[in-house]
BAFI-3210 file (N, C-alpha, C; in Angstrom, 3 decimals, decimal comma, padded with zeros to 6 digits):
// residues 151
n [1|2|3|4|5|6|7|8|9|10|11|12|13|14|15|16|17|18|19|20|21|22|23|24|25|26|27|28|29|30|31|32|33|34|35|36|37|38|39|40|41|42|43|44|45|46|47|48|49|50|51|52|53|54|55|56|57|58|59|60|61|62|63|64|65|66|67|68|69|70|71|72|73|74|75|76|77|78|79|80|81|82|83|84|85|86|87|88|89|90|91|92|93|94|95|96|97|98|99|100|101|102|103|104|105|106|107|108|109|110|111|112|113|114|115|116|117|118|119|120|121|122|123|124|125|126|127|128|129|130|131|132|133|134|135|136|137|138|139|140|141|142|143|144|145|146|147|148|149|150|151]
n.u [-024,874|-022,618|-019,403|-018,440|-016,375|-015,923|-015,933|-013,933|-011,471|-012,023|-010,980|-008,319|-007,292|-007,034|-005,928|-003,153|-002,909|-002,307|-000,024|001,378|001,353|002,703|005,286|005,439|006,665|009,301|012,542|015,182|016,790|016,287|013,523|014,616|015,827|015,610|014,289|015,696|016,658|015,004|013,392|012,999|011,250|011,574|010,576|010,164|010,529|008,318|006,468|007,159|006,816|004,282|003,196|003,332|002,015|-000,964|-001,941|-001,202|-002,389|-004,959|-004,476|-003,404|-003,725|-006,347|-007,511|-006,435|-003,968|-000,524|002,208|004,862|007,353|009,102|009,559|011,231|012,858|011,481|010,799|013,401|013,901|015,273|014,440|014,221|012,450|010,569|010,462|009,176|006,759|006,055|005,888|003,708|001,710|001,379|000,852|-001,706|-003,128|-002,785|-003,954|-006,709|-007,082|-006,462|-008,696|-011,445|-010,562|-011,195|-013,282|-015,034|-014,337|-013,817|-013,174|-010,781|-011,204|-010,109|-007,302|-003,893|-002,303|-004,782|-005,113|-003,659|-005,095|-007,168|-008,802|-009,720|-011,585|-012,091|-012,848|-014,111|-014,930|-013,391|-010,706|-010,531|-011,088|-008,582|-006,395|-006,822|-006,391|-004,320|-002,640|-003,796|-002,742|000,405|000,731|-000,149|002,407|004,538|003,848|004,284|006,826|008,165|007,656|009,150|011,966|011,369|012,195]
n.v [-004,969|-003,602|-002,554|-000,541|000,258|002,882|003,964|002,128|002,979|005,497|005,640|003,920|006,335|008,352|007,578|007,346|010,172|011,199|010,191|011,639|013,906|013,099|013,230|015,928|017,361|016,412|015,653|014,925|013,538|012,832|012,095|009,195|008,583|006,452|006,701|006,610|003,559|000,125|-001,737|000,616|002,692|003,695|006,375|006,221|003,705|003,130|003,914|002,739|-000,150|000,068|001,004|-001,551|-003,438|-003,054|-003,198|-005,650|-007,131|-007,041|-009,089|-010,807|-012,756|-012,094|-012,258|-014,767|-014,591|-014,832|-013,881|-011,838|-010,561|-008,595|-008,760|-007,222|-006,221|-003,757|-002,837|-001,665|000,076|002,732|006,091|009,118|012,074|013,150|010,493|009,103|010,119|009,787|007,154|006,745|007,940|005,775|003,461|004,265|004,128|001,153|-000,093|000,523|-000,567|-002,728|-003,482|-002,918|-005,349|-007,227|-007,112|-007,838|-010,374|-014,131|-014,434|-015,590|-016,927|-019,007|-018,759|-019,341|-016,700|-015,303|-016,384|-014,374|-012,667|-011,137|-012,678|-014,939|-014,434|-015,094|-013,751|-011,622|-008,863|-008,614|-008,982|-006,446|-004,698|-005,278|-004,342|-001,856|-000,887|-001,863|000,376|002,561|001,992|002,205|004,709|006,325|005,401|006,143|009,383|009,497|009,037|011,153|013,450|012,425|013,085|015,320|016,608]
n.w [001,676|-000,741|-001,990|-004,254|-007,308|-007,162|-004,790|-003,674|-004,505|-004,081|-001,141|-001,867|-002,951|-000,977|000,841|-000,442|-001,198|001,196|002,282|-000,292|001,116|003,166|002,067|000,762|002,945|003,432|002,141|-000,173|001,174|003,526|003,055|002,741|005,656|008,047|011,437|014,605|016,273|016,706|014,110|012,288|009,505|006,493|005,117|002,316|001,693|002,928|001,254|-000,862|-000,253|-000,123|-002,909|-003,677|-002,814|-002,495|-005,498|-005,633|-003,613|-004,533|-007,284|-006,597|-004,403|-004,432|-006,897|-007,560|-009,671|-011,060|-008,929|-007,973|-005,639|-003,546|-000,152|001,619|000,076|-000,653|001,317|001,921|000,030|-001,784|-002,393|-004,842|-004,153|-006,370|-007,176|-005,928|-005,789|-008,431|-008,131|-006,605|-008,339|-010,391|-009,072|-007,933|-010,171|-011,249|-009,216|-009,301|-011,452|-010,898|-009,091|-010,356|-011,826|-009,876|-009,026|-011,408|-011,704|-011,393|-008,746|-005,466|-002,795|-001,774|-001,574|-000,554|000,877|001,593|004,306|006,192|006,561|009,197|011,890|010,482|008,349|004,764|002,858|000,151|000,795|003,030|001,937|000,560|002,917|003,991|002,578|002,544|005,418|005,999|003,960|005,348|007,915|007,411|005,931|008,450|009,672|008,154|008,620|011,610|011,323|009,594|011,257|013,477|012,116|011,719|014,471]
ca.u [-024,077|-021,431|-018,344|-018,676|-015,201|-015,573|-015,684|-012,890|-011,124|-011,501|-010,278|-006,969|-006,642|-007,363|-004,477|-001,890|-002,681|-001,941|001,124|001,761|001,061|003,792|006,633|005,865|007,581|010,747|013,576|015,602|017,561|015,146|012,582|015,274|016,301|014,950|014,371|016,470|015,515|014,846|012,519|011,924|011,304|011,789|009,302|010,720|010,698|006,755|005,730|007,297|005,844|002,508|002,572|003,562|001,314|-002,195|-002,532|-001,054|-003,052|-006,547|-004,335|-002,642|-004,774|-007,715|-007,911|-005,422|-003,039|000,652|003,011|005,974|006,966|009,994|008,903|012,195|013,583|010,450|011,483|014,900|014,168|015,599|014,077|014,010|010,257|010,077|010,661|007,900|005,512|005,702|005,506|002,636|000,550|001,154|000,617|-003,192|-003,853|-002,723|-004,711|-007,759|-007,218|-006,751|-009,867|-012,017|-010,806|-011,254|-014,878|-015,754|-014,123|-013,795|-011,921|-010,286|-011,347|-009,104|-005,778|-003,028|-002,674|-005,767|-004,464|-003,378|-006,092|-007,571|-009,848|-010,031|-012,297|-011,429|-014,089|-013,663|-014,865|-012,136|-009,465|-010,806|-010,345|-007,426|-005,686|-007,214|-006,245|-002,369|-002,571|-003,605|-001,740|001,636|000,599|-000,135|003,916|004,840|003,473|005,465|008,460|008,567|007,986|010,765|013,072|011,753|012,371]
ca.v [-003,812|-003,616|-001,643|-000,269|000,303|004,241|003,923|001,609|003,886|006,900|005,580|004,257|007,913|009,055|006,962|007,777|011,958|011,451|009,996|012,129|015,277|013,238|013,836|017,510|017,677|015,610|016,133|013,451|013,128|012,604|010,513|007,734|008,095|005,937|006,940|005,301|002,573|-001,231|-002,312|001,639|002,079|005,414|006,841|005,776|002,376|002,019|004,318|001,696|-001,188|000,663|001,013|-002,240|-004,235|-002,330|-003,930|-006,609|-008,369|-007,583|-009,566|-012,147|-013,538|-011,773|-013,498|-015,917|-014,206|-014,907|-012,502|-011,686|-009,076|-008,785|-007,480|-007,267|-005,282|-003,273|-001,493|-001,122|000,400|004,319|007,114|011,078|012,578|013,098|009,081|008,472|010,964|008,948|005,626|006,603|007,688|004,591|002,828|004,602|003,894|-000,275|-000,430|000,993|-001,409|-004,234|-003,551|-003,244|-006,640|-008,006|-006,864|-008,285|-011,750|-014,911|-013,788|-017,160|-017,256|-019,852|-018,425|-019,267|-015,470|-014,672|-016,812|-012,885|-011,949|-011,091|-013,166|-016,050|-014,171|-014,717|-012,868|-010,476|-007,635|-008,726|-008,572|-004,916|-003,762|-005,793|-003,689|-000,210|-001,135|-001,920|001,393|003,540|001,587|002,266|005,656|006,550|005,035|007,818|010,540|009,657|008,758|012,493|013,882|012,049|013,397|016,867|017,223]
ca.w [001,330|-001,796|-002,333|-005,775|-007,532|-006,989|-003,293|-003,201|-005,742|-003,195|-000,190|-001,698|-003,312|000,119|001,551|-001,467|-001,094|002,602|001,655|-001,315|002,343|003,658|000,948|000,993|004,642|003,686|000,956|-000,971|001,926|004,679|002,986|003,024|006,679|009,515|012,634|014,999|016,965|015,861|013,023|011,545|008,224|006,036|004,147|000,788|001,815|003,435|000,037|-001,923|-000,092|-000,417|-003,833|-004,244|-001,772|-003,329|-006,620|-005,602|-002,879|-005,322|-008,263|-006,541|-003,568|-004,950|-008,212|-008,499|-010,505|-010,098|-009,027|-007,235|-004,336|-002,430|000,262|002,596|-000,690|-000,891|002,826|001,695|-001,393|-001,784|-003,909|-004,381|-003,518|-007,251|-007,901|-005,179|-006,303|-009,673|-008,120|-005,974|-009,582|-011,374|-008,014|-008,042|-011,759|-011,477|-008,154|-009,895|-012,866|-010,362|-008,616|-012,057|-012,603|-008,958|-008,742|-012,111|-010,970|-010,593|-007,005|-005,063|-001,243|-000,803|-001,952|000,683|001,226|002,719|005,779|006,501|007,156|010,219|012,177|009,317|007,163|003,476|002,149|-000,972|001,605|003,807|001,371|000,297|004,394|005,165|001,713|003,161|007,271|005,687|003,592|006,260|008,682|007,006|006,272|010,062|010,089|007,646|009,449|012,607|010,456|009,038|012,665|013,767|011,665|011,924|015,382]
c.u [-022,940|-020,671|-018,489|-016,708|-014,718|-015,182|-014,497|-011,553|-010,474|-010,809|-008,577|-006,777|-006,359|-005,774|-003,109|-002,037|-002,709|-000,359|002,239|001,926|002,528|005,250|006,269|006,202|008,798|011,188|014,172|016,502|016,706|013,790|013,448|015,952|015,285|015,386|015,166|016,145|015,280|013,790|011,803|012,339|011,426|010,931|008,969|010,298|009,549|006,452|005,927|006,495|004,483|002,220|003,124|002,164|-000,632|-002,672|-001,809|-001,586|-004,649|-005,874|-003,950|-003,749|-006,214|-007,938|-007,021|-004,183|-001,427|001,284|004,150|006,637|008,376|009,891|009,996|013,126|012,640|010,350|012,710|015,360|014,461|015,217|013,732|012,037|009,959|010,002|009,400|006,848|005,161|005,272|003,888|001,531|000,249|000,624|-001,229|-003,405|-003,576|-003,768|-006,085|-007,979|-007,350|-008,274|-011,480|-012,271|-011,114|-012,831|-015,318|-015,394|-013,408|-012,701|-011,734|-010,331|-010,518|-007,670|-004,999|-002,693|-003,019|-005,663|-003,791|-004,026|-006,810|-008,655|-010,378|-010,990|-011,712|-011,866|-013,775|-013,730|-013,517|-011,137|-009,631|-010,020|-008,821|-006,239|-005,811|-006,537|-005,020|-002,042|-002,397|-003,009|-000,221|001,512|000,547|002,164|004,792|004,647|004,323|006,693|008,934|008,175|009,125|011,853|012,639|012,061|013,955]
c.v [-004,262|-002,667|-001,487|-000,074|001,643|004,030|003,566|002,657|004,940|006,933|004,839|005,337|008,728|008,528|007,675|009,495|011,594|011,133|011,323|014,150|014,884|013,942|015,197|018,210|017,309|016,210|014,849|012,528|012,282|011,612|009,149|007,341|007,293|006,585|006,294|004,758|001,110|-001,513|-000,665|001,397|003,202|005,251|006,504|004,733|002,070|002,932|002,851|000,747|-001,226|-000,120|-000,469|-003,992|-003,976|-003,369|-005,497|-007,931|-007,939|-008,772|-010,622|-012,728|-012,968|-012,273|-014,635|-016,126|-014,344|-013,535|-012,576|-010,460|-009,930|-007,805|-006,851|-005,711|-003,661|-001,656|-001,284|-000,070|002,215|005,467|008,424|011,456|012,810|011,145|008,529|008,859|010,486|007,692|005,676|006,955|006,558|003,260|002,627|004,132|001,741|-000,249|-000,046|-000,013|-002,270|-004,273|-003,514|-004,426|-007,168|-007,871|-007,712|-010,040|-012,922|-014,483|-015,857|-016,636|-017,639|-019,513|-018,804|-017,947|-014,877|-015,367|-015,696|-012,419|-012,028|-012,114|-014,943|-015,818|-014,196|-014,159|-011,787|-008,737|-007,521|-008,419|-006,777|-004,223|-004,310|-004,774|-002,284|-000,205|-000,829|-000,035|002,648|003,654|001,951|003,960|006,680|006,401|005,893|008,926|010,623|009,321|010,401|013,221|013,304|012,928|014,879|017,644|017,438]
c.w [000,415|-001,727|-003,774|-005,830|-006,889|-005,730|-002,895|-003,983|-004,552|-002,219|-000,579|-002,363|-002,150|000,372|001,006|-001,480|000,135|002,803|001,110|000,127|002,936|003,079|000,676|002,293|004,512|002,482|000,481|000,279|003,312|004,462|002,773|004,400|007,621|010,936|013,357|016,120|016,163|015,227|012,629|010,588|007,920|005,075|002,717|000,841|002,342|001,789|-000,682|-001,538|-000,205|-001,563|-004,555|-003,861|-002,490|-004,396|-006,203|-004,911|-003,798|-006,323|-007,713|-005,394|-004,031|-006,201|-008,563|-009,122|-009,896|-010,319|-008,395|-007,084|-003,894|-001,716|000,852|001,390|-000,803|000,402|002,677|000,559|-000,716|-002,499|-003,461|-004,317|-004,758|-007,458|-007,305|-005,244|-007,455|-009,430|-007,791|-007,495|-010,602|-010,456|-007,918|-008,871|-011,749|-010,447|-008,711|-010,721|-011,915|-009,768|-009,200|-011,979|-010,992|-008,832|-009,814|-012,397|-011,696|-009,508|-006,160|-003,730|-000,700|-001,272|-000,386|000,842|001,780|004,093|006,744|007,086|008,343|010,858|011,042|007,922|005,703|002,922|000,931|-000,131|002,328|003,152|001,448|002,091|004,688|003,938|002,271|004,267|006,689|004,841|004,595|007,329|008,551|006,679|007,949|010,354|009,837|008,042|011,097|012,562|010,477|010,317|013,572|013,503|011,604|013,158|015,660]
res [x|x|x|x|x|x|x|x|x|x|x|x|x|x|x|x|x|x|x|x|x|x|x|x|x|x|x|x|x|x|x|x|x|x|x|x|x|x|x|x|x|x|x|x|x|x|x|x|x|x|x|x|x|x|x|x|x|x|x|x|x|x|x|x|x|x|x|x|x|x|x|x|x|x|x|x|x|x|x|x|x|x|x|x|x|x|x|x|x|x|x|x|x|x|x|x|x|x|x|x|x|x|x|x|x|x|x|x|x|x|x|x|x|x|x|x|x|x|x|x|x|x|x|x|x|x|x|x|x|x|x|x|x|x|x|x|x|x|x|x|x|x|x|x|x|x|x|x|x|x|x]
***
């Protein structure tokens, strides 16, 4: 069995319009609060890490490519539901491009990176789920972020 690009394509669109469901519940004000309680995150701040995390584990542990992520800044970051509704489309369109180029290869197994990954698998499949799991994982976070704050 293969993942074609489309497939992979749909399910992070899937992720990013579940997202994109969240920020039409919140306001400029509210997608930057955290819940309160130790280690939450605000909606602003897992979008960002989303759309930052996506293209970035196909380009960097998936081929090789260098890069650089802060991630600690990445949950701190602040933005109005228009700034995140923009990130999240340029977010889709690099992640698309990265995955283009990750399918058509050379991809690196052994990146220090994939040490992330679950179970020890480094596998090119593996990367693909362990990028989807974190997507929908952090999504799921958003959805009881913005119930939080609407109660």
């Amino acid at each position: 069995m293969e993942l074609d690009a489309s497939t992979i394509d749909l399910y992070v669109d899937h992720a990013f319009t579940g997202m994109e469901r969240v920020l039409d519940r919140l306001d400029d004000r509210t997608v930057n609060e955290r819940p309160a309680g130790w280690g939450t995150n605000s909606v602003a701040g897992l979008i960002v890490h989303c759309c930052e995390l996506a293209p970035s584990w196909f380009t960097v542990p998936g081929l090789g490519r260098e890069g650089s992520r802060d991630r600690d800044a990445e949950f701190a970051a602040t933005a109005s539901v228009d700034e995140l509704r923009a990130r999240i489309a340029d977010a889709k369109a690099a992640t698309s491009a990265a995955v283009a180029d990750f399918l058509e290869g050379p991809t690196t197994p052994d990146h220090p990176l994939r040490a992330f990954m679950p179970g020890g698998d480094h596998s090119d499949g593996a990367l693909v789920l362990h990028v989807l799991e974190e997507l929908f994982q952090h999504l799921g976070h958003m959805e009881v972020t913005a119930d939080s704050l609407a109660t």
